[in-house]
PDB file as gemmi writes it, atoms N, CA and C in Angstrom:
CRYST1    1.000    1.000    1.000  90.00  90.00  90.00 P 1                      
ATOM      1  N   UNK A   1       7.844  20.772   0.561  1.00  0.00           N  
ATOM      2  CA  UNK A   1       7.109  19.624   0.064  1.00  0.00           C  
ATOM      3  C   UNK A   1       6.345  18.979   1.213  1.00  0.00           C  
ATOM      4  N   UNK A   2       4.841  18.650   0.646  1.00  0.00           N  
ATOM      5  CA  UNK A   2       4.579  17.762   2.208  1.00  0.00           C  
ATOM      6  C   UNK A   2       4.607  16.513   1.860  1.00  0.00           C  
ATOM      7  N   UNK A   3       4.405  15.840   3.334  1.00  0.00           N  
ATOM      8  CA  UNK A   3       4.895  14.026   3.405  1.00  0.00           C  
ATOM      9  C   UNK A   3       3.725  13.242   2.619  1.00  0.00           C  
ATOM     10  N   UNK A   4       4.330  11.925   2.673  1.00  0.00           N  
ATOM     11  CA  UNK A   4       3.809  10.951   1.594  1.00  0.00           C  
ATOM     12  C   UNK A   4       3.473   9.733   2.835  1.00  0.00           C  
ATOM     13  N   UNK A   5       3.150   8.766   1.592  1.00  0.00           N  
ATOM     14  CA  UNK A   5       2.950   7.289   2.364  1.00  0.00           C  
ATOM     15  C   UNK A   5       3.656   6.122   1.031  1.00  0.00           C  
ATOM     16  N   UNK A   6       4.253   5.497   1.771  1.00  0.00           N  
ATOM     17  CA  UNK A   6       3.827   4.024   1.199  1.00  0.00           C  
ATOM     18  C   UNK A   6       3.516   3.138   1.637  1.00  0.00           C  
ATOM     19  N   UNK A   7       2.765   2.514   0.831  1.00  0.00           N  
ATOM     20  CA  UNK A   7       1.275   1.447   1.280  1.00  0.00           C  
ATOM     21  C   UNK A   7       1.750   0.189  -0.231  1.00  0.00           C  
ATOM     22  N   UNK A   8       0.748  -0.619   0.923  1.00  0.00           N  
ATOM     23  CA  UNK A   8       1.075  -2.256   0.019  1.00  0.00           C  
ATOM     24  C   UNK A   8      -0.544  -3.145  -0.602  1.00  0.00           C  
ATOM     25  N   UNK A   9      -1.355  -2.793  -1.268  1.00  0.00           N  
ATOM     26  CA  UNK A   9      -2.644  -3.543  -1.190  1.00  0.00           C  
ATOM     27  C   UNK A   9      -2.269  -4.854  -2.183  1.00  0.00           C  
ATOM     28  N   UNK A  10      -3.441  -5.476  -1.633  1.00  0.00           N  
ATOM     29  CA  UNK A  10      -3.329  -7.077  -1.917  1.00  0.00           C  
ATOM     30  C   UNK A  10      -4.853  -7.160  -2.050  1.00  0.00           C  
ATOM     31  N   UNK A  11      -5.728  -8.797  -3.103  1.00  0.00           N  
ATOM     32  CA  UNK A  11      -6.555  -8.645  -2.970  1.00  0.00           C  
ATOM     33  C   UNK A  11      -6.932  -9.873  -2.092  1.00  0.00           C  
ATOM     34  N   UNK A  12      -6.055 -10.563  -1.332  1.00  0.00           N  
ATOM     35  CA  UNK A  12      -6.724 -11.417  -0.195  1.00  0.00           C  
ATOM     36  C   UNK A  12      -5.428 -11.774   0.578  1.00  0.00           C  
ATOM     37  N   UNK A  13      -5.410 -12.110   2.036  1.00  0.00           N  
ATOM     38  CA  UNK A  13      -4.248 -12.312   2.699  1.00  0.00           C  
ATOM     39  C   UNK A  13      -3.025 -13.410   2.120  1.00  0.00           C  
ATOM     40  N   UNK A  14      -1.871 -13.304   1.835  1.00  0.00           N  
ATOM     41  CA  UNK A  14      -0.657 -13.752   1.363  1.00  0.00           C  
ATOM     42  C   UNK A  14      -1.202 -14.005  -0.273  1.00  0.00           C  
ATOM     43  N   UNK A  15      -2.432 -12.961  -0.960  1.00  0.00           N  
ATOM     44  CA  UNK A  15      -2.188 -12.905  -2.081  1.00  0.00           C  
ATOM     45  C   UNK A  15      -1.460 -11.632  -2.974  1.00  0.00           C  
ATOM     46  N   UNK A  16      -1.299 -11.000  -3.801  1.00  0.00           N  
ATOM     47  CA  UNK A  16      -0.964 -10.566  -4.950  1.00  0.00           C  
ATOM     48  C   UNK A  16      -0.584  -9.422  -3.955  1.00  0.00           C  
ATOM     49  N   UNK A  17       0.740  -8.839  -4.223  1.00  0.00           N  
ATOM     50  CA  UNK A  17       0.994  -7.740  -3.552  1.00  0.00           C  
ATOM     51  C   UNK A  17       1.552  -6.527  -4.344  1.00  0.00           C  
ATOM     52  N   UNK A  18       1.298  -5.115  -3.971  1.00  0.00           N  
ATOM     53  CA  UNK A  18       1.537  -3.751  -4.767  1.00  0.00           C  
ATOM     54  C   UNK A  18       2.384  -2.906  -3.959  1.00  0.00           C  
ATOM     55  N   UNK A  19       3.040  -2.708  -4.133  1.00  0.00           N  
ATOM     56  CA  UNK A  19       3.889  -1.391  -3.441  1.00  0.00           C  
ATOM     57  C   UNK A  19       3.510  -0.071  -4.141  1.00  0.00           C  
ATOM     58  N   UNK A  20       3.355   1.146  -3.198  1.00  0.00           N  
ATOM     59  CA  UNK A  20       2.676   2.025  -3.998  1.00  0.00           C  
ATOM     60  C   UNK A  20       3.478   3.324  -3.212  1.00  0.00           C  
ATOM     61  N   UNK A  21       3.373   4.411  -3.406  1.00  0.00           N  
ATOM     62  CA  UNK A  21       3.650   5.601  -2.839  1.00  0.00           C  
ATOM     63  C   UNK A  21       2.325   6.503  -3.313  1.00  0.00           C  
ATOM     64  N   UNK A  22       2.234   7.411  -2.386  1.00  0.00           N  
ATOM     65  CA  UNK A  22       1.216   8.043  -2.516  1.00  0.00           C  
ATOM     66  C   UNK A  22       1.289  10.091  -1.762  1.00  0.00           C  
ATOM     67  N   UNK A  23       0.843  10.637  -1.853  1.00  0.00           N  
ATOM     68  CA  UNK A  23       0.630  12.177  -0.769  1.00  0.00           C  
ATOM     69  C   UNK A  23      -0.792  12.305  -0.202  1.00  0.00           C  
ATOM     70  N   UNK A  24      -1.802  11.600  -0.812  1.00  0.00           N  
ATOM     71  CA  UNK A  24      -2.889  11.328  -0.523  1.00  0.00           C  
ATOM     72  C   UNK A  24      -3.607   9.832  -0.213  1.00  0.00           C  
ATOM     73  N   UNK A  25      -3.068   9.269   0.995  1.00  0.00           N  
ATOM     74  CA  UNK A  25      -3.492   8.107   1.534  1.00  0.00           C  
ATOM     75  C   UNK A  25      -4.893   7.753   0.942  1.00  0.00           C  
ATOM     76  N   UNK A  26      -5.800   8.045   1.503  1.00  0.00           N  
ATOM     77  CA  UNK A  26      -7.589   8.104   1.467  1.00  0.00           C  
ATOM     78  C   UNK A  26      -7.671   8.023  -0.159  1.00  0.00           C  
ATOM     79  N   UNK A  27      -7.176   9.007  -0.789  1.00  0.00           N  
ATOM     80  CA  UNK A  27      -7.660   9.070  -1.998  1.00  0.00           C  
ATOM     81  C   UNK A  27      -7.301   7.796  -2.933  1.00  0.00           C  
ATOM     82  N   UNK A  28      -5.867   7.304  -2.629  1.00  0.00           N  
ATOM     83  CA  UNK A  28      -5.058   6.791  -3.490  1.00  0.00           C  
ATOM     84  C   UNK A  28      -6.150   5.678  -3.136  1.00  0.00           C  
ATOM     85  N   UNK A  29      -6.530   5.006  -2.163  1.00  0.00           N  
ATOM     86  CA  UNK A  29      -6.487   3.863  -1.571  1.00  0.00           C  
ATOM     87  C   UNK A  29      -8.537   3.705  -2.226  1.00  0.00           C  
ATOM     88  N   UNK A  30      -9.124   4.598  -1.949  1.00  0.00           N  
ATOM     89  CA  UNK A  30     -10.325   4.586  -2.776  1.00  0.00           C  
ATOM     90  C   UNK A  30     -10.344   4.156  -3.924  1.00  0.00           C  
ATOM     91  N   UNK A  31      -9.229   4.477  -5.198  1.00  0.00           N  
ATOM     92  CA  UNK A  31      -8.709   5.129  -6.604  1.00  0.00           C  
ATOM     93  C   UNK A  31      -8.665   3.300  -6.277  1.00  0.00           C  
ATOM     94  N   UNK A  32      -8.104   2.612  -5.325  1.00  0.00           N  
ATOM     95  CA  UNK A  32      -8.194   0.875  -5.546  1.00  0.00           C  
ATOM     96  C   UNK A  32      -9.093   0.451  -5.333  1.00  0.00           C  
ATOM     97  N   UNK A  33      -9.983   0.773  -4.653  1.00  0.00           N  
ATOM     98  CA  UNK A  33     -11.059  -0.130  -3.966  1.00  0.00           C  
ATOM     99  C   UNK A  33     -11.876  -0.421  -5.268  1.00  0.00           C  
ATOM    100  N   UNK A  34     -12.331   1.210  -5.745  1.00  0.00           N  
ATOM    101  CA  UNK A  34     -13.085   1.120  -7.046  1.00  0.00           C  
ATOM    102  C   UNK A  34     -12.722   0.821  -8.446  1.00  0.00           C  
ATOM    103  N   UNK A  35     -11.403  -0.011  -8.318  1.00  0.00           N  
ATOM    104  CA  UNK A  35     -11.056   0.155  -9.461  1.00  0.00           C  
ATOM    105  C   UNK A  35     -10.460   0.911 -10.459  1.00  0.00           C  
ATOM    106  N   UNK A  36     -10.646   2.497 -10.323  1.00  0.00           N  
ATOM    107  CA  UNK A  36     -10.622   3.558 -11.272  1.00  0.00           C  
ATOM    108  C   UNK A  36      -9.195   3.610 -12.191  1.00  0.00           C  
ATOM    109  N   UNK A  37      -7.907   3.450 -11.706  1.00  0.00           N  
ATOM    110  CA  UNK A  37      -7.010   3.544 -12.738  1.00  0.00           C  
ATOM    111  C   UNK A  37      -6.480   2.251 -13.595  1.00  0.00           C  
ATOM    112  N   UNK A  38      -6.289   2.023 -14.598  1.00  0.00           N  
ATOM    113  CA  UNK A  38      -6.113   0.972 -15.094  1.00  0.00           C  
ATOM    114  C   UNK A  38      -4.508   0.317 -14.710  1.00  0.00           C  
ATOM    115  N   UNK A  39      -4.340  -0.659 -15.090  1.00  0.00           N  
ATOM    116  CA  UNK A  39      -3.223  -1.443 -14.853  1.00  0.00           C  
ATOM    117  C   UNK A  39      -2.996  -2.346 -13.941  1.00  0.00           C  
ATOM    118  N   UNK A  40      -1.792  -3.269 -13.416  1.00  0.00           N  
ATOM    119  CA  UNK A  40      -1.658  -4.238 -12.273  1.00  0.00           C  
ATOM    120  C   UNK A  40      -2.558  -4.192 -11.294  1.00  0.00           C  
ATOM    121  N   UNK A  41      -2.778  -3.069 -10.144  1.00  0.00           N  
ATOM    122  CA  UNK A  41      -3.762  -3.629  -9.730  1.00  0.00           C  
ATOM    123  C   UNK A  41      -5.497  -3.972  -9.845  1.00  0.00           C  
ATOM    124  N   UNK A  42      -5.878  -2.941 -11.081  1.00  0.00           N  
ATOM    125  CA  UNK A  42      -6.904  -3.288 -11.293  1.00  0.00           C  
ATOM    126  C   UNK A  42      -7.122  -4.531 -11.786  1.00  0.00           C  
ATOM    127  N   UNK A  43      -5.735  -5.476 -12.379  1.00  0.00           N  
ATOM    128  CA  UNK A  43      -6.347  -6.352 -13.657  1.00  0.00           C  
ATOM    129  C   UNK A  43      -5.850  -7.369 -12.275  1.00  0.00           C  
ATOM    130  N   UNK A  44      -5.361  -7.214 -11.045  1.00  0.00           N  
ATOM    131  CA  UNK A  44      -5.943  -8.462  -9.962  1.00  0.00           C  
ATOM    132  C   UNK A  44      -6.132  -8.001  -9.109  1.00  0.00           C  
ATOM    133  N   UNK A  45      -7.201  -7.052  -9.394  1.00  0.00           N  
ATOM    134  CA  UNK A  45      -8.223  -6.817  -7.922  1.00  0.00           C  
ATOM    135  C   UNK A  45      -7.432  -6.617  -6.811  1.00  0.00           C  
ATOM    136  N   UNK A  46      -6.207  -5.605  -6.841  1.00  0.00           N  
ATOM    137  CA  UNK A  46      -5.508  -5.258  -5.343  1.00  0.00           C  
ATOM    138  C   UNK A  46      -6.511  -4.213  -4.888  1.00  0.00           C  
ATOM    139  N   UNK A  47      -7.350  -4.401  -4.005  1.00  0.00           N  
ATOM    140  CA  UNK A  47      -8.174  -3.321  -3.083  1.00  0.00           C  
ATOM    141  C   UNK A  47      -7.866  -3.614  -1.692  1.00  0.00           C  
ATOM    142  N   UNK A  48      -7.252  -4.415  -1.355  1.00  0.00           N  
ATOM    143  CA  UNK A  48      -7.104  -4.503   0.006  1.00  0.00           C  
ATOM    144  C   UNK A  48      -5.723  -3.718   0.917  1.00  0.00           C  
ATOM    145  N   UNK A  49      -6.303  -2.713   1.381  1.00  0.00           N  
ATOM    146  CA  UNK A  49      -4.952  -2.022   2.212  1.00  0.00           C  
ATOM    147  C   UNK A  49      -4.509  -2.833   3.379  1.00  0.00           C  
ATOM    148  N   UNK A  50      -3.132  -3.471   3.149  1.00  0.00           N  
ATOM    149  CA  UNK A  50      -2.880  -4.264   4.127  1.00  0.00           C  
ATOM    150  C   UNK A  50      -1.521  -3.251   5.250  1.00  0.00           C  
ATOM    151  N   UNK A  51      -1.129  -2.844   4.342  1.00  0.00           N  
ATOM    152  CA  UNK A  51       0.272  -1.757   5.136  1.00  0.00           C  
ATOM    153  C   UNK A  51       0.233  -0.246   4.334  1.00  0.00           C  
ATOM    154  N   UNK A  52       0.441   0.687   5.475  1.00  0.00           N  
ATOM    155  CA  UNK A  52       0.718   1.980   5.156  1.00  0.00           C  
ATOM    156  C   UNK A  52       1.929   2.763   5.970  1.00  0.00           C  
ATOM    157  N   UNK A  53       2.968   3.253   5.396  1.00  0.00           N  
ATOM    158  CA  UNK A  53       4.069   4.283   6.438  1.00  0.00           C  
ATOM    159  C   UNK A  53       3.720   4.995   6.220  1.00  0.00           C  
ATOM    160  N   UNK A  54       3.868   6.115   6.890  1.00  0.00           N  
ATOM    161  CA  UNK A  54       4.251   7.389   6.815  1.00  0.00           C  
ATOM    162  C   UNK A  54       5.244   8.226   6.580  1.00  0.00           C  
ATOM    163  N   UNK A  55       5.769   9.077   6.183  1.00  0.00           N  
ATOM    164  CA  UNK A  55       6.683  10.063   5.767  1.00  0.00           C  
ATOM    165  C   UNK A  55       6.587  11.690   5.794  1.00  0.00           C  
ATOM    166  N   UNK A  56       7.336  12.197   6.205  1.00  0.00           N  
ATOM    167  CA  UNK A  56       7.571  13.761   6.474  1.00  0.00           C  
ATOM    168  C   UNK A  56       7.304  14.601   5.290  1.00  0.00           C  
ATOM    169  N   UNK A  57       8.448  13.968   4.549  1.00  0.00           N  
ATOM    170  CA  UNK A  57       8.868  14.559   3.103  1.00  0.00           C  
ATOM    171  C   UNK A  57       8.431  13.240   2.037  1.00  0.00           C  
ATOM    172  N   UNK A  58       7.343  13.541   1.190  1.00  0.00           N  
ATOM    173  CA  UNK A  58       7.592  12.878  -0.094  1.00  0.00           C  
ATOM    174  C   UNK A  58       8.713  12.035  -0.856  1.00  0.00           C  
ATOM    175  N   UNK A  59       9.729  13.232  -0.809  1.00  0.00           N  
ATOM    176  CA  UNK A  59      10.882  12.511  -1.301  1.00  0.00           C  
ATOM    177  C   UNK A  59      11.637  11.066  -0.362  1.00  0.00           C  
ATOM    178  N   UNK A  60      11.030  11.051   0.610  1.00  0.00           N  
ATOM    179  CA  UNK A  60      11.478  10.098   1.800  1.00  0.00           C  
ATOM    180  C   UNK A  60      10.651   8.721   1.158  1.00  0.00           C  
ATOM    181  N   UNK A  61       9.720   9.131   1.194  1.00  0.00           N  
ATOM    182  CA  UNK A  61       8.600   8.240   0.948  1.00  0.00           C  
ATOM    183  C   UNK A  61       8.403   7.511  -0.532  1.00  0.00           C  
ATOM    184  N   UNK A  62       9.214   8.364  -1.676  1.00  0.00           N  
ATOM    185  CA  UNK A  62       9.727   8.026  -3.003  1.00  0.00           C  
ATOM    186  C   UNK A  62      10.650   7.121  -2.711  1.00  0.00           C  
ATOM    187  N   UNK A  63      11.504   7.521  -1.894  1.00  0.00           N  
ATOM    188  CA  UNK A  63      13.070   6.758  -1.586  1.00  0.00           C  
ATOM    189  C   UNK A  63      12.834   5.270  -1.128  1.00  0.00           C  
ATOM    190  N   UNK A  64      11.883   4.983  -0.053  1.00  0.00           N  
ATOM    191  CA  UNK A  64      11.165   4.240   0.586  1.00  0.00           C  
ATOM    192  C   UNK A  64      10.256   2.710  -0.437  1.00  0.00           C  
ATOM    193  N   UNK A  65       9.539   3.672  -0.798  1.00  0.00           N  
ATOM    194  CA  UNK A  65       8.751   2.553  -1.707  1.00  0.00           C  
ATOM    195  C   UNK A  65       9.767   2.074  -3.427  1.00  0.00           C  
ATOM    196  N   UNK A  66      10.490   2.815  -3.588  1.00  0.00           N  
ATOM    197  CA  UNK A  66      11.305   1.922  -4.679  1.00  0.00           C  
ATOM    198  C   UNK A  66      12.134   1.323  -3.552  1.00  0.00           C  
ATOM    199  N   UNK A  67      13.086   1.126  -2.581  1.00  0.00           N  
ATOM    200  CA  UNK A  67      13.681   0.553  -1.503  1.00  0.00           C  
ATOM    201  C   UNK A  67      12.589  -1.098  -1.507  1.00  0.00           C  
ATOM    202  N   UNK A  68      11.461  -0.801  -0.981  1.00  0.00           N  
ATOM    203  CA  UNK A  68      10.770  -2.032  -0.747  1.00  0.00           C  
ATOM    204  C   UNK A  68      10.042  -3.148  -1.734  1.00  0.00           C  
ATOM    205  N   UNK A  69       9.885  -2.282  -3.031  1.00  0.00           N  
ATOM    206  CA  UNK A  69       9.371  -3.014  -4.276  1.00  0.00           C  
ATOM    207  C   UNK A  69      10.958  -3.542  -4.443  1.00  0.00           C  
ATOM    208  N   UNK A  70      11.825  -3.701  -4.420  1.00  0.00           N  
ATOM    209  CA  UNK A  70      12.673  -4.837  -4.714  1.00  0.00           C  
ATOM    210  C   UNK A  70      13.113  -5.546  -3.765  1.00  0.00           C  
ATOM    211  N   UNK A  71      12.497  -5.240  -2.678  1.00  0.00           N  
ATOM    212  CA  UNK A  71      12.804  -6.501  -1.412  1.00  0.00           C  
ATOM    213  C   UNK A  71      12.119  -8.014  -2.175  1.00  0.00           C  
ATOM    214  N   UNK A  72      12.513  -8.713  -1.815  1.00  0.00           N  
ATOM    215  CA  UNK A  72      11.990  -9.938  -1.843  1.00  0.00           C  
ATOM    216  C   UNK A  72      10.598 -10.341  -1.077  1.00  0.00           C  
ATOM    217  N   UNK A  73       9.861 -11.057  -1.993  1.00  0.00           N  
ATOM    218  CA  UNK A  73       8.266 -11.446  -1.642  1.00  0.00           C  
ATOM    219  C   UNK A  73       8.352 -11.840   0.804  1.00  0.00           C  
ATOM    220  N   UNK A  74       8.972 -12.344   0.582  1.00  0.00           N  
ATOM    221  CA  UNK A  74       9.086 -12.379   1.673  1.00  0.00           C  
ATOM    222  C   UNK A  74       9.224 -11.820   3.174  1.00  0.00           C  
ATOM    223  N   UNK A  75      10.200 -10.386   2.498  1.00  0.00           N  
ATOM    224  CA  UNK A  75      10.321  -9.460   3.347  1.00  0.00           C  
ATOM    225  C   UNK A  75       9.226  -8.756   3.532  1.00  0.00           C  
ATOM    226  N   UNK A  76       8.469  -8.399   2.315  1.00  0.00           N  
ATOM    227  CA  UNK A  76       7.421  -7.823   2.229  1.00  0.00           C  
ATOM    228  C   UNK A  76       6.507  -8.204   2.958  1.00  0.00           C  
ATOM    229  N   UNK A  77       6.354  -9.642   3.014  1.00  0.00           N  
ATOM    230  CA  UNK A  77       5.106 -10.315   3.830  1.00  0.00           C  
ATOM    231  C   UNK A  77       5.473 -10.096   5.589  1.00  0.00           C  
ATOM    232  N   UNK A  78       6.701 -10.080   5.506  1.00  0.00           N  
ATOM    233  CA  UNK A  78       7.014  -9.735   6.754  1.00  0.00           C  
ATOM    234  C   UNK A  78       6.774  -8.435   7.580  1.00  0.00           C  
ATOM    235  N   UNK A  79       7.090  -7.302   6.490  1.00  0.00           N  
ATOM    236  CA  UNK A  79       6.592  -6.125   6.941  1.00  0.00           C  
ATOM    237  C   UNK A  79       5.130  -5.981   6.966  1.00  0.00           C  
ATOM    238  N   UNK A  80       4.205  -6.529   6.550  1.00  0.00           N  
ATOM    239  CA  UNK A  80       2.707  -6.226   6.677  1.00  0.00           C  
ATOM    240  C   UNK A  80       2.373  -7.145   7.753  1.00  0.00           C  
ATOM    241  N   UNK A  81       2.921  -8.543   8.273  1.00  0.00           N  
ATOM    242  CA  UNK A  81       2.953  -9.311   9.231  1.00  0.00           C  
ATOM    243  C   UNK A  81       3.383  -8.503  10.532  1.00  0.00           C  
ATOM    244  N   UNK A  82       4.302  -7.109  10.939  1.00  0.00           N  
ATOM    245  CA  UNK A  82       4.145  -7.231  11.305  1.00  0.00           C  
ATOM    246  C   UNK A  82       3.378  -6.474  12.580  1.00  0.00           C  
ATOM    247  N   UNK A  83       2.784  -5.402  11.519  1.00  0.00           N  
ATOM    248  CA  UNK A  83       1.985  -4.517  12.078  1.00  0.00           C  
ATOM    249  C   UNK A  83       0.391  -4.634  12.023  1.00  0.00           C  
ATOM    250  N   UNK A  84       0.098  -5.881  11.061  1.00  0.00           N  
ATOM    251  CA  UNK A  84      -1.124  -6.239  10.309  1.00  0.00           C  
ATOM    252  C   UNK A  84      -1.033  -7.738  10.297  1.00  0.00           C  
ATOM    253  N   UNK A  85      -1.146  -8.666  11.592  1.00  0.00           N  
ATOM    254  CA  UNK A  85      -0.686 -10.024  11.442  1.00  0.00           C  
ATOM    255  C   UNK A  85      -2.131 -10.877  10.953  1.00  0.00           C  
ATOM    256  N   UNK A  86      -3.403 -10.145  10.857  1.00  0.00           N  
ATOM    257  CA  UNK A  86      -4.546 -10.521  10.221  1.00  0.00           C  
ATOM    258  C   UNK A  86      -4.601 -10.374   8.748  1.00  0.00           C  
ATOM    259  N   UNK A  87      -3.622  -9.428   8.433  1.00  0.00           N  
ATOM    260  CA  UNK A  87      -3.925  -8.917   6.730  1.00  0.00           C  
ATOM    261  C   UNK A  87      -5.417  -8.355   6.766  1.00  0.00           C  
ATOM    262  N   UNK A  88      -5.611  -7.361   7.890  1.00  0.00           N  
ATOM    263  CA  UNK A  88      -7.001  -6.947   7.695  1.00  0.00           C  
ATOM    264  C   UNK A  88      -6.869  -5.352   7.092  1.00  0.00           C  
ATOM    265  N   UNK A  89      -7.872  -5.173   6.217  1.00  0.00           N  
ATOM    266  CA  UNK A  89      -7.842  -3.910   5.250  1.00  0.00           C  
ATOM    267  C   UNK A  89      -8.348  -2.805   6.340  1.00  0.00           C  
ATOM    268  N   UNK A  90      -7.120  -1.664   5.967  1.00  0.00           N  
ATOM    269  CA  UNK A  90      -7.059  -0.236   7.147  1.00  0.00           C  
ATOM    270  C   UNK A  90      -7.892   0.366   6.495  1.00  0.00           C  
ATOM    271  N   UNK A  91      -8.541  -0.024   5.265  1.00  0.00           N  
ATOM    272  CA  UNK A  91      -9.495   1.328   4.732  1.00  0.00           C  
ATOM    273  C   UNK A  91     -10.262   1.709   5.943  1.00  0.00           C  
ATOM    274  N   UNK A  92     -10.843   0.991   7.363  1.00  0.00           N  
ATOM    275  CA  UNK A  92     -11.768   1.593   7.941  1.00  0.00           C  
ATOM    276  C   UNK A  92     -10.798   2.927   8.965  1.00  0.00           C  
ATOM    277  N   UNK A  93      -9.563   2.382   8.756  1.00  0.00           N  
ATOM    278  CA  UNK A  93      -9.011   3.213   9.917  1.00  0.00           C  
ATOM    279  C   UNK A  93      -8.456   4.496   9.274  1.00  0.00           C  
ATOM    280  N   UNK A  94      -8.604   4.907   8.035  1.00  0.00           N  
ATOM    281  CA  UNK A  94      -8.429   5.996   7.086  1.00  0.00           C  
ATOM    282  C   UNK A  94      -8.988   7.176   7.733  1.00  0.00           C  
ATOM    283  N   UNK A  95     -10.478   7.196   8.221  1.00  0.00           N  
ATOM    284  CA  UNK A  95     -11.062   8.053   8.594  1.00  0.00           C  
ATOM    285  C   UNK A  95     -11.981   8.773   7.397  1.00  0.00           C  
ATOM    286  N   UNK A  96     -12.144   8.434   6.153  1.00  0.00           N  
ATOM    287  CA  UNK A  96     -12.724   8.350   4.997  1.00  0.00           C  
ATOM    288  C   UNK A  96     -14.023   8.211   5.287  1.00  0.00           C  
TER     289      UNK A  96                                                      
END                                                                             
């Protein structure tokens, strides 16, 4: 199996937050910018990539992002605080 990510977009700093898993960073994270799949984040505008991990194995990265969608709002803000203390969107650092 190859590795995954989970990533967190928001659509403005300490607003609306998504926990997501993904195998395709770039793609997934486009699939927000534009809108394209329906549901939560389209219906509040989460396009902003504020946090992304990395992972080896997928299944790590499955394990991972249900782990952090039930952390508390707080922790969460903490983990994007503290690699991303601007809340500035990595789409440029994708390489996309």
């Amino acid at each position: 199996m190859s590795g995954g990510w989970v990533y967190i977009v928001t659509n403005k700093p300490n607003g609306v937050l998504y926990v997501g898993v993904t195998s395709d960073l770039a793609r997934r994270a486009q699939e927000h910018r534009e809108g394209l799949v329906e549901g939560f984040t389209k219906r509040y505008g989460l396009k902003r990539l504020v946090y992304a991990e990395r992972h080896e194995d997928i299944r790590g990265a499955i394990r991972r992002e249900k782990t952090v969608k039930h952390w508390a709002r707080a922790w969460k803000v903490r983990l994007i605080v503290a690699g991303n203390p601007d809340w500035d969107d990595l789409w440029d650092t994708l390489g996309s």
